[in-house]
N, C-alpha and C positions, 0 to 999 in steps of 0.2 A: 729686746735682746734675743729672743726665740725664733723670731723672725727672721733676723739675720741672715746670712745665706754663709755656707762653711766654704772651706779652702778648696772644695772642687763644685761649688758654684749652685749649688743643691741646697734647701732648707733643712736643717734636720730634723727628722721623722722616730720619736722614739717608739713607734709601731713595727716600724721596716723588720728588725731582726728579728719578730715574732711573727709577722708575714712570709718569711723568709722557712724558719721552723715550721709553717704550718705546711706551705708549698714542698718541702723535702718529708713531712711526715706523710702528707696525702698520696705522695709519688707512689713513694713507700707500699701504701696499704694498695691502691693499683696495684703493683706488679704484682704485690700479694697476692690476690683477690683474682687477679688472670690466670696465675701458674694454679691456683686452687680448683676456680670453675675450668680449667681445662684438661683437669686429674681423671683417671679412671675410676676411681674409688667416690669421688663426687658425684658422676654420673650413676653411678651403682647407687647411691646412697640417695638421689633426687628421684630414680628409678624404683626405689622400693617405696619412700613416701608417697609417690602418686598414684602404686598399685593399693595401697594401702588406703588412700583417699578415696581412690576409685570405688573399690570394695565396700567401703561403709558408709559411701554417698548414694550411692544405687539404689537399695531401700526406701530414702527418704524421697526421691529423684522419682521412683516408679509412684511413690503416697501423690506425689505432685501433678504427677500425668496424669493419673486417676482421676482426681480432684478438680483438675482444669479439664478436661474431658465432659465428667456430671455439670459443670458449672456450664460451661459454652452449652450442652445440650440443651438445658432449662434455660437459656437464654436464645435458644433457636440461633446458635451462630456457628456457623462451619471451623470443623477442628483442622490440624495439619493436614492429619489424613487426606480427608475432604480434600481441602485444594489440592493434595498432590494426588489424587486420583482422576480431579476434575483437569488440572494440567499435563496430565498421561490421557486423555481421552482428546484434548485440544490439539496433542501432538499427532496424535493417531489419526485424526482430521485432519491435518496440515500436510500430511505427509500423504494421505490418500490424493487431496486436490494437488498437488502436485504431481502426482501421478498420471489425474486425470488430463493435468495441464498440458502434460508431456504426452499423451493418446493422444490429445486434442490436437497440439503444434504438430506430430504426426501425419494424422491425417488430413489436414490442412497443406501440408507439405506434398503430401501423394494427389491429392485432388489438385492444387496449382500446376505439379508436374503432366498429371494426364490431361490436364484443360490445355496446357502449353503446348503434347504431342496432337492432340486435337487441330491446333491452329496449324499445327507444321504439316496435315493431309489434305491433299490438294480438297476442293469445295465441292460436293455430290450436285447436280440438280435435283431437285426434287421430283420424284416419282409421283406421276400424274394417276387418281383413283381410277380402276374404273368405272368409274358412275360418278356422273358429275351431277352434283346435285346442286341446282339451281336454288337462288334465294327468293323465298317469296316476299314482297312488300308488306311493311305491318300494317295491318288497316288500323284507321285511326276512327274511332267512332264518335257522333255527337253526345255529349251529358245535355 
């Protein structure tokens, strides 16, 4: 009998009308919940609890730093610090060989151009010494 199917071709569902009540209450608390969080007075009011968190976390937040600080030294292992000093000294390197890379394509640059104007001056003969010195044969001795 339950089964059945009603006059517009549906089974009937005696859930639906309170599925129906949850869907219009839920809408409900949305629109609420948007015109709220997008009040001035909410913001004022999320803005004083986080000053407020901030302020009395700090303390606890500096005991912690401390703490993991003593603990990593006695365990010989680099703190934040550490790396971000050691990754400001890697930058500092990177940024010099670039530098040099850019001297280097430089004068790489000037030395191909002058070797270029080199090729474009007609050919000199070679200027004969005065003094010509003969070569003498190397003597080869018996061991």
């Amino acid at each position: 009998m339950g089964d059945e199917p009603t006059n517009d071709g549906k089974r009937f569902d005696p859930m639906e009308p309170w599925r129906g009540v949850r869907d219009v209450y839920l809408d409900a608390w949305a629109k609420t919940m948007v015109e709220m969080v997008n009040s001035e007075a909410y913001a004022q009011a999320n803005g004083v609890m986080l000053d407020t968190y901030l302020s009395v976390s700090t303390p606890f937040r500096e005991a912690i730093e401390k703490a993991m600080l003593k603990t990593l030294e006695q365990l010989a292992m680099p703190s934040r610090a550490d790396i971000v000093s050691i990754a400001e000294r890697m930058t500092n390197l990177e940024m010099r060989l670039d530098d040099m890379d850019a001297k280097l394509d430089n004068i790489q640059r000037l030395i191909a151009k002058s070797g270029a104007a080199e090729r474009m001056q007609p050919a000199r003969a070679p200027q004969a010494s005065k003094k010509t010195a003969k070569a003498k044969p190397a003597k080869r001795g018996k061991k």
